[in-house]
N, C-alpha and C positions, 0 to 999 in steps of 0.2 A: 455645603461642607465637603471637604476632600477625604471625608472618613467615608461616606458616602459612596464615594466614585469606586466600581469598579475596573479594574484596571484592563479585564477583555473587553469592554464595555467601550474603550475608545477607536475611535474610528482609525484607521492603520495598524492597532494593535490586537483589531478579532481574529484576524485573517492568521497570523503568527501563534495566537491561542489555538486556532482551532489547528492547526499543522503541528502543534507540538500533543495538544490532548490527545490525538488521532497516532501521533508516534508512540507516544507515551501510555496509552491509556487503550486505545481499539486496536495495537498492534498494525494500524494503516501505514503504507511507506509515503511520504511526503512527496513522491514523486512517481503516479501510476497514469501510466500516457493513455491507458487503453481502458480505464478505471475498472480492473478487475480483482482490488482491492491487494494485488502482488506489483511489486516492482522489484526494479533489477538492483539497487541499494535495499539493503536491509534498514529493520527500521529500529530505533534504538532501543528499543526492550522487547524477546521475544521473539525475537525473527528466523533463530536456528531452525526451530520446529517447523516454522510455515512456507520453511523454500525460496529462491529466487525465481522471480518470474526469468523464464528462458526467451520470451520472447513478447515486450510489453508496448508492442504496436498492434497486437491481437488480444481483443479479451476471449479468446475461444482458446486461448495458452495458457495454463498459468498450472501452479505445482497442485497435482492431485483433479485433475480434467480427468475426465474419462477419454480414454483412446478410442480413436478413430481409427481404423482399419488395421490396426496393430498397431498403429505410428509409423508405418512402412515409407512418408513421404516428409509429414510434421510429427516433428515430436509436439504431441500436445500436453501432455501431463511432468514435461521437465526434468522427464528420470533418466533421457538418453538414451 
């Protein structure tokens, strides 16, 4: 029956579930190069708070890292 079927359940259509629940729902950005759960788009609900990653080719960057030597070379914590 088609009452049955779920519809994340079909094959091409988990992958767009899970990128929307993770936007929508874990506050994850659909696009983290470096998967340090920040990226450099905000993700569509709740993203003010958690910062832009500054630099999302490093997961040792991302907004509220602890700093490294002050941050004298990398900004690692994203505050500039």
């Amino acid at each position: 029956h088609l009452s049955k079927i779920k519809i994340c359940q079909i094959p091409g259509i988990a992958e767009i579930c899970k990128i929307l629940n993770n936007a929508f729902n874990n506050h994850i950005p659909a696009v983290d190069l470096d998967n340090d759960k920040f990226g450099t788009e905000p993700t569509l609900r709740g993203s003010s708070w958690r910062g832009k990653d500054c630099n999302d080719f490093s997961s040792q960057v991302y907004p509220g890292a602890q700093s490294v030597d002050g941050d004298s070379v990398i900004d690692h914590n994203c505050n500039g």
